[in-house]
Structures are given as structure tokens and as C-alpha cells.
CHARMM-style PDB file with segment names, atoms N, HN, CA, C and O in Angstrom:
ATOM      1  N   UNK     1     -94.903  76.107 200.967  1.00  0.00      PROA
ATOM      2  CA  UNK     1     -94.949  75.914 199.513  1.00  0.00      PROA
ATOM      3  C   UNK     1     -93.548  76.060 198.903  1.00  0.00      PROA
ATOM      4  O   UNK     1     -93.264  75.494 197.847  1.00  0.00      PROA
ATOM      5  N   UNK     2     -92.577  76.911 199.651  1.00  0.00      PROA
ATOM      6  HN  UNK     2     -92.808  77.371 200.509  1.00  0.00      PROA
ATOM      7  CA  UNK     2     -91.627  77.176 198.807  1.00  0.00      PROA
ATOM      8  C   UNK     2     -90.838  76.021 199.154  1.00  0.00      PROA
ATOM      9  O   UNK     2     -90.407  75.501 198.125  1.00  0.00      PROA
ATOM     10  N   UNK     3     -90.432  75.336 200.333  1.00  0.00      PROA
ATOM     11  HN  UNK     3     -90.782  75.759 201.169  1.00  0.00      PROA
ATOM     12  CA  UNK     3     -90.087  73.973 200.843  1.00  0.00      PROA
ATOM     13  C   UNK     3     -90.373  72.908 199.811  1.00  0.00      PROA
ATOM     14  O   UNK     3     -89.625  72.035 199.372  1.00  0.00      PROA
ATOM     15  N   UNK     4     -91.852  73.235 199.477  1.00  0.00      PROA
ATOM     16  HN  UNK     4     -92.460  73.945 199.833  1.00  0.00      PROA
ATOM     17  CA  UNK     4     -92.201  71.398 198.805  1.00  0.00      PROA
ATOM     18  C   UNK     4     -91.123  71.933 197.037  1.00  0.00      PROA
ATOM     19  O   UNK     4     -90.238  71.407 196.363  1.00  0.00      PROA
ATOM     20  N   UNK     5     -92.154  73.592 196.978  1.00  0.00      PROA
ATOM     21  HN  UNK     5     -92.873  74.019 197.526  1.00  0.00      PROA
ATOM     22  CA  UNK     5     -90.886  73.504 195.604  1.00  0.00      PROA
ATOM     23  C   UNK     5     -89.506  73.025 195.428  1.00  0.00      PROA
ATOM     24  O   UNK     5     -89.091  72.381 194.465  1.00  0.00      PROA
ATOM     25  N   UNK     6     -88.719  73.474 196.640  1.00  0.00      PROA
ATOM     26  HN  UNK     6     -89.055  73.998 197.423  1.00  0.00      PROA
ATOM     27  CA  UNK     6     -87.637  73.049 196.938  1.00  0.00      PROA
ATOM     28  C   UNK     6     -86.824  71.479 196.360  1.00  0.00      PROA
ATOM     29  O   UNK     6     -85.983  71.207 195.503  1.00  0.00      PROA
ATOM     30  N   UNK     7     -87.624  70.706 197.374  1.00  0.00      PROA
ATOM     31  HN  UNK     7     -88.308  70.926 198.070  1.00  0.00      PROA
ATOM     32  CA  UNK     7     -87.424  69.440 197.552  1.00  0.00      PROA
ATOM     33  C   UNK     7     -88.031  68.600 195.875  1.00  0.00      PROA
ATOM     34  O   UNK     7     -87.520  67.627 195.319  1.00  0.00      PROA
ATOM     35  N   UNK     8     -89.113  69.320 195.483  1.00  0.00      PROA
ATOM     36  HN  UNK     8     -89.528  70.110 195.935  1.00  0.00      PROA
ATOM     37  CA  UNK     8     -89.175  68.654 193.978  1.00  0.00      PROA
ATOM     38  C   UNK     8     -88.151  69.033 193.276  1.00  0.00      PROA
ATOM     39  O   UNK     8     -87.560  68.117 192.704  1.00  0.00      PROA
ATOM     40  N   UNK     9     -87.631  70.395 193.090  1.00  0.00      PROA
ATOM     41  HN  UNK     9     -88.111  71.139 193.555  1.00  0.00      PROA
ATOM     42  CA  UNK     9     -86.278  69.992 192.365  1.00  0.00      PROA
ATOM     43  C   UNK     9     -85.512  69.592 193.066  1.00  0.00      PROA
ATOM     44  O   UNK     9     -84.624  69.561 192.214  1.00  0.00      PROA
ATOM     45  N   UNK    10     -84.890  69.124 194.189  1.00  0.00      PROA
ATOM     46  HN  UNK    10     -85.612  69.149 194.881  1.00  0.00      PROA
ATOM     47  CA  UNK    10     -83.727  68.587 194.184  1.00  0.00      PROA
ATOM     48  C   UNK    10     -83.910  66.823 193.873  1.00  0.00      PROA
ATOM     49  O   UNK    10     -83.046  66.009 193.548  1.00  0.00      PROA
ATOM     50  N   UNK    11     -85.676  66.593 194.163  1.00  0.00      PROA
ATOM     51  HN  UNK    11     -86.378  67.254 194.427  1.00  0.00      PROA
ATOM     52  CA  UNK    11     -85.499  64.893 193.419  1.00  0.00      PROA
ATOM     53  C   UNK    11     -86.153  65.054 192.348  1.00  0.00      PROA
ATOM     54  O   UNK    11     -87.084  64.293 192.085  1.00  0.00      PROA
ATOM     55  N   UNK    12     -85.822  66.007 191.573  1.00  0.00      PROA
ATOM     56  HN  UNK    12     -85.065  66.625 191.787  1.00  0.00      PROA
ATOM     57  CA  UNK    12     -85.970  66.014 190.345  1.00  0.00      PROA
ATOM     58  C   UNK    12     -84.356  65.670 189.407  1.00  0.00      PROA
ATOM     59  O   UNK    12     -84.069  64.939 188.458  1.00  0.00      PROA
ATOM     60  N   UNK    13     -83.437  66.823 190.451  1.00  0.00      PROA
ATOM     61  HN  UNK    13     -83.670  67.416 191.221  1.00  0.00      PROA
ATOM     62  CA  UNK    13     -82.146  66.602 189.617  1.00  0.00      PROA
ATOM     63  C   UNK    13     -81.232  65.360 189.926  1.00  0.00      PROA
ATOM     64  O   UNK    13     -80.351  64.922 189.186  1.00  0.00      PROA
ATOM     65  N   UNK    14     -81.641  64.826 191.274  1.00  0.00      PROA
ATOM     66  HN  UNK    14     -82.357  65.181 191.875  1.00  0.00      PROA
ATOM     67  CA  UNK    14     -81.200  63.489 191.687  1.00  0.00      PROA
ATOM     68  C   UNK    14     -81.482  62.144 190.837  1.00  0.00      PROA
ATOM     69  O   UNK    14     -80.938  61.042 190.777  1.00  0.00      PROA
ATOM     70  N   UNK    15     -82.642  62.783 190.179  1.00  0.00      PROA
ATOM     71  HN  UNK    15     -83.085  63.678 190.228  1.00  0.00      PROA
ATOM     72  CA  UNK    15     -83.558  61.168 189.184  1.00  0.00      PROA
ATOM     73  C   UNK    15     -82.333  61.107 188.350  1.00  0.00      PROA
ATOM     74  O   UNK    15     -81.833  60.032 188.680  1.00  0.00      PROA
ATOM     75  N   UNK    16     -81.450  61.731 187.323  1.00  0.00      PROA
ATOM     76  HN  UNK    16     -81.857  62.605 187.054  1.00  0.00      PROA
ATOM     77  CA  UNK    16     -80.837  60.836 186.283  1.00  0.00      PROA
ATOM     78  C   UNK    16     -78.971  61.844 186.798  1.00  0.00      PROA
ATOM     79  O   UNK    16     -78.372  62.811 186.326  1.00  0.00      PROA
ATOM     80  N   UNK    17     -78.744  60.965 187.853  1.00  0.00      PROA
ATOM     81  HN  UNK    17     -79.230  60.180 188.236  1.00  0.00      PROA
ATOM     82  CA  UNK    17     -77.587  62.134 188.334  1.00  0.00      PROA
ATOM     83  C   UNK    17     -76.216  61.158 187.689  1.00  0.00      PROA
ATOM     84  O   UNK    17     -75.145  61.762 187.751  1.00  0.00      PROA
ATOM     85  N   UNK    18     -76.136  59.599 187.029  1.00  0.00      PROA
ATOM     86  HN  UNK    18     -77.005  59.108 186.978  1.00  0.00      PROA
ATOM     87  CA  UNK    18     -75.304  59.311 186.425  1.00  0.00      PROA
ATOM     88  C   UNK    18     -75.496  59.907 185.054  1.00  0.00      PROA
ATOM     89  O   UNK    18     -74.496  60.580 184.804  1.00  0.00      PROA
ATOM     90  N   UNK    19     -76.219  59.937 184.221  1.00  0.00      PROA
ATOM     91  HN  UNK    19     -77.032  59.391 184.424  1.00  0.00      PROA
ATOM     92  CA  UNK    19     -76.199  60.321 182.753  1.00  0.00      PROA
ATOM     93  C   UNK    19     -75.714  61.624 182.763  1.00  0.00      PROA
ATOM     94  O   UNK    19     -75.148  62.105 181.782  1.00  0.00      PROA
ATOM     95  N   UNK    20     -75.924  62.329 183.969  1.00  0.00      PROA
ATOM     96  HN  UNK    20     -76.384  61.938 184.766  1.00  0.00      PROA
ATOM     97  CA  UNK    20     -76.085  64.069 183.971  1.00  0.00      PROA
ATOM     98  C   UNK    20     -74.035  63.980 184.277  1.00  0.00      PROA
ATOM     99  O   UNK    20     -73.070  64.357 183.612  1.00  0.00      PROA
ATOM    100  N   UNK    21     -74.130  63.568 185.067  1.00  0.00      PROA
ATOM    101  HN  UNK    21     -74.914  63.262 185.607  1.00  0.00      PROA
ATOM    102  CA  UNK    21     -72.134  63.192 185.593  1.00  0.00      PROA
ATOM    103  C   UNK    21     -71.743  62.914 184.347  1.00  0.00      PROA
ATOM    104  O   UNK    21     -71.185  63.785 183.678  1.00  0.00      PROA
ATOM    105  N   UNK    22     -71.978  61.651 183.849  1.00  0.00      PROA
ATOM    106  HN  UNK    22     -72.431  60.944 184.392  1.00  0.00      PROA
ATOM    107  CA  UNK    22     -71.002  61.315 182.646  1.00  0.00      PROA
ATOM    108  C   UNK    22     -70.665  62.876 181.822  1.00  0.00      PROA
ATOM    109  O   UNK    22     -69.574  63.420 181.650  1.00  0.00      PROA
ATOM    110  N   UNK    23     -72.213  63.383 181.357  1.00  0.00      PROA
ATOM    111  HN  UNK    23     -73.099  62.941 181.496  1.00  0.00      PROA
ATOM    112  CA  UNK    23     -72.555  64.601 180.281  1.00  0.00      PROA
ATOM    113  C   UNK    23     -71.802  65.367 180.812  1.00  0.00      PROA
ATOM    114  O   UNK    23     -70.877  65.827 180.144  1.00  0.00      PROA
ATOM    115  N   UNK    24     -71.918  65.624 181.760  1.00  0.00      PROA
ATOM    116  HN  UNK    24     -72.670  65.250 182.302  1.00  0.00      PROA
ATOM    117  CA  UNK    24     -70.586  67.082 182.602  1.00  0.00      PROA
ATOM    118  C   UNK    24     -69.199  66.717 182.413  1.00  0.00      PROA
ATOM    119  O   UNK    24     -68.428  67.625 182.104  1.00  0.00      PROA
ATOM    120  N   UNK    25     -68.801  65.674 182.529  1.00  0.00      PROA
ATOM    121  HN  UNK    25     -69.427  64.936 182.780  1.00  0.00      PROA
ATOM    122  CA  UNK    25     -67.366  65.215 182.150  1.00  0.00      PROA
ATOM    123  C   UNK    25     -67.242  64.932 181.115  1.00  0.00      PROA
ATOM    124  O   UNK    25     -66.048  64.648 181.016  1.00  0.00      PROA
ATOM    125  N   UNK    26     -67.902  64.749 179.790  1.00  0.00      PROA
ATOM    126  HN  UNK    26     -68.871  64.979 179.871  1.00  0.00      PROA
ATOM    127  CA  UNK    26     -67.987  64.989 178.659  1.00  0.00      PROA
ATOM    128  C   UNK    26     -67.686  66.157 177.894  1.00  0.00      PROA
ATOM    129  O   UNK    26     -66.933  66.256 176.926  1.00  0.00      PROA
ATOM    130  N   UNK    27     -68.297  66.928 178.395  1.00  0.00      PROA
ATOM    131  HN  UNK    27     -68.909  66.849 179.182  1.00  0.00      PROA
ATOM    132  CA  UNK    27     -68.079  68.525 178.125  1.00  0.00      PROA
ATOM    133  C   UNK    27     -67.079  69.084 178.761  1.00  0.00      PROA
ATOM    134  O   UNK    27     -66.417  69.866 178.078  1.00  0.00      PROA
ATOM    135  N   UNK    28     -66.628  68.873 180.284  1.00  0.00      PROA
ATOM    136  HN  UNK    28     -67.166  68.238 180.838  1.00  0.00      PROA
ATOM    137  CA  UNK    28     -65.403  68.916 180.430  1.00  0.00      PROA
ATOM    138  C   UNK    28     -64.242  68.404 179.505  1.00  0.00      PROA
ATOM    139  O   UNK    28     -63.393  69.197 179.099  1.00  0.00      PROA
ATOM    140  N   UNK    29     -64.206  66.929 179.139  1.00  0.00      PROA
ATOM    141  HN  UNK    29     -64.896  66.284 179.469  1.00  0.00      PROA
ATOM    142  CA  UNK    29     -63.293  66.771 178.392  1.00  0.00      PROA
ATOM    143  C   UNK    29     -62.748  67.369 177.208  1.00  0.00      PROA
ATOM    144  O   UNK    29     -61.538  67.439 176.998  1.00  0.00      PROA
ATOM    145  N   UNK    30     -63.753  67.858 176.330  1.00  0.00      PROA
ATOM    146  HN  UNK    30     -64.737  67.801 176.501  1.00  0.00      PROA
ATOM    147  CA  UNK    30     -64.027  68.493 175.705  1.00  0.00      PROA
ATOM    148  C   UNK    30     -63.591  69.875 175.224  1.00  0.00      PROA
ATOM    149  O   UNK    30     -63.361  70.376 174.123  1.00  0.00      PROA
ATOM    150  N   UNK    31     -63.573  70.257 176.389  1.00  0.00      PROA
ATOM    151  HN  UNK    31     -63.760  69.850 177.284  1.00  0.00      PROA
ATOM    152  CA  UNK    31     -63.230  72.086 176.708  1.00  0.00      PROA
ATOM    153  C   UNK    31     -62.342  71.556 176.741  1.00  0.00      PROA
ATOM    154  O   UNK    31     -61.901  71.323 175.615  1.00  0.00      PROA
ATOM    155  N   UNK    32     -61.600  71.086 177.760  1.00  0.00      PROA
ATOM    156  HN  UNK    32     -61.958  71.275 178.674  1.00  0.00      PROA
ATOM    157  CA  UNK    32     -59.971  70.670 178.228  1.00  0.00      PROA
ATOM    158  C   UNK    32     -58.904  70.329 176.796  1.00  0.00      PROA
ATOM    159  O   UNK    32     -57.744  70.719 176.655  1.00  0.00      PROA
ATOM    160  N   UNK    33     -59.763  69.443 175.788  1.00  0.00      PROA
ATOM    161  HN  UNK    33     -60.705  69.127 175.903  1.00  0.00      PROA
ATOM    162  CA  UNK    33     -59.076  69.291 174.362  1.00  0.00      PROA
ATOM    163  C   UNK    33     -59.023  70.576 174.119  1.00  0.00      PROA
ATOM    164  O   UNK    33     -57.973  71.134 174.440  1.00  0.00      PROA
ATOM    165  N   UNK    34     -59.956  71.288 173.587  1.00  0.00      PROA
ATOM    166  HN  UNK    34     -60.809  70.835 173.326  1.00  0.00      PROA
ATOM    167  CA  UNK    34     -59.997  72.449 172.736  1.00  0.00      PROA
ATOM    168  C   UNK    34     -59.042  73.765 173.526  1.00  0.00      PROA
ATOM    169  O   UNK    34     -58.828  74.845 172.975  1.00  0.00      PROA
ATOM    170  N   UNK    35     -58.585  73.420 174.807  1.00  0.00      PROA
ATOM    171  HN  UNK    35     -58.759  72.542 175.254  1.00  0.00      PROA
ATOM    172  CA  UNK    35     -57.671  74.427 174.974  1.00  0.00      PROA
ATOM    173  C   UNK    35     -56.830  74.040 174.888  1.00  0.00      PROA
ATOM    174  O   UNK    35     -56.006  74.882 174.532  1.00  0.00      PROA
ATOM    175  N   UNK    36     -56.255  72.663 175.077  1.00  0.00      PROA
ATOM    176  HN  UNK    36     -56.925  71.979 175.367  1.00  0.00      PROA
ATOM    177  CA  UNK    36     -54.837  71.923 175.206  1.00  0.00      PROA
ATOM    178  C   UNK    36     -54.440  72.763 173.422  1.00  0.00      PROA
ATOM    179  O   UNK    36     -53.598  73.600 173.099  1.00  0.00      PROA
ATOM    180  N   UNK    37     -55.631  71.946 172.539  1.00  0.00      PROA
ATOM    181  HN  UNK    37     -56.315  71.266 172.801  1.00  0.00      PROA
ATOM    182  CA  UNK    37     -55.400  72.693 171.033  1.00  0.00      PROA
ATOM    183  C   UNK    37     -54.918  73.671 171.047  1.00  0.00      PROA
ATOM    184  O   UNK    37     -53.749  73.743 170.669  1.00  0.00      PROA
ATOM    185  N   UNK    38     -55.596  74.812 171.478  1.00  0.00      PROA
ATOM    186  HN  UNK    38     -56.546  74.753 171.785  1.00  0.00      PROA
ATOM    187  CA  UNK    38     -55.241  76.163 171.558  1.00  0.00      PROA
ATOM    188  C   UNK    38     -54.029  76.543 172.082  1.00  0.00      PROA
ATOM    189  O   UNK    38     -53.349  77.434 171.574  1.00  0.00      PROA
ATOM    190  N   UNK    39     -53.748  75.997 172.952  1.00  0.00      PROA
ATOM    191  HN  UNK    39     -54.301  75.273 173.365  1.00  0.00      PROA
ATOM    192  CA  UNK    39     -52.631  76.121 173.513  1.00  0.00      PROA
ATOM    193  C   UNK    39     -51.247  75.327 173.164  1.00  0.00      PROA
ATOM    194  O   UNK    39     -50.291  75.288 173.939  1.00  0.00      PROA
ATOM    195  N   UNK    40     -51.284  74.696 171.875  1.00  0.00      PROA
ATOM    196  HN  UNK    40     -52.060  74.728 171.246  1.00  0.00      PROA
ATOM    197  CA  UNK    40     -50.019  74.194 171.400  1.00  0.00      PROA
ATOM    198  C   UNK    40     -50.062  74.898 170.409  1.00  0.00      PROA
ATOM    199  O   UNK    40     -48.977  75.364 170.060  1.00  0.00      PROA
ATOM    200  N   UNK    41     -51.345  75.271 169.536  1.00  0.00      PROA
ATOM    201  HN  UNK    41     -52.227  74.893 169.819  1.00  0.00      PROA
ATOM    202  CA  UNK    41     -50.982  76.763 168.433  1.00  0.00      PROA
ATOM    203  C   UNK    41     -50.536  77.601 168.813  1.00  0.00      PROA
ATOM    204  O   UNK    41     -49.729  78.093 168.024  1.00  0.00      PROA
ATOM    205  N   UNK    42     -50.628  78.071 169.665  1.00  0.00      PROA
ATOM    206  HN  UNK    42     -51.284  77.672 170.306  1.00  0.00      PROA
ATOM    207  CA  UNK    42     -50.166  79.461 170.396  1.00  0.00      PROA
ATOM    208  C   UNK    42     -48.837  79.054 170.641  1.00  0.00      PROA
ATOM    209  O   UNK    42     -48.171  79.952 170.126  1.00  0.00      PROA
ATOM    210  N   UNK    43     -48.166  78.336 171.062  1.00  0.00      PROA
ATOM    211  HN  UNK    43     -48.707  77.607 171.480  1.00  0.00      PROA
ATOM    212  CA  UNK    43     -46.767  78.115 171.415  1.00  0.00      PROA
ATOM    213  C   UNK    43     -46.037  77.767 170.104  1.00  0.00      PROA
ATOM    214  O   UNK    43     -44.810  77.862 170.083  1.00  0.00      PROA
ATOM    215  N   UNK    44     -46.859  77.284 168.772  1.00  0.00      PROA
ATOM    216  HN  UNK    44     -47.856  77.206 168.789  1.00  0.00      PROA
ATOM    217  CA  UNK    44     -46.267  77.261 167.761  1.00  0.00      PROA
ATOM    218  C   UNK    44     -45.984  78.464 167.161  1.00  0.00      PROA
ATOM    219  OT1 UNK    44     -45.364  78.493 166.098  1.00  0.00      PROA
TER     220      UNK     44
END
């Protein structure tokens, strides 16, 4: 039982694994602005 649980989530998180990529590098980008920001105030 804990096997089949297993395997349903992993083709669960496999079903939409481009939309989920883009969204993660989205939010990466994201963070990455808001410190670059931070980090040219701070040097100002």
C-alpha cells in the first residue's frame, strides 16, 4: 500500500511538470530581482 501511494504521487507530480518548471523559474526569477534590488540599495 505504501508503494502504490508512492507511485500515485510521483504520476501525480509528473502530470503538469512543464507549467510546474516554468512556475519555479518564475519565482526564481523573481527572488533573484528582488535581491539584485536589495543589493544595489545596500551598496548605495
Amino acid at each position: 500500500m505504501i508503494l502504490d501511494s508512492r507511485s500515485s504521487r510521483r504520476t501525480r507530480s509528473r502530470l503538469p511538470p512543464i507549467s510546474v518548471s516554468i512556475q519555479v523559474i518564475y519565482n526564481d526569477m523573481l527572488v533573484l530581482e528582488k535581491l539584485r534590488a536589495a543589493y544595489k540599495a545596500a551598496q548605495l
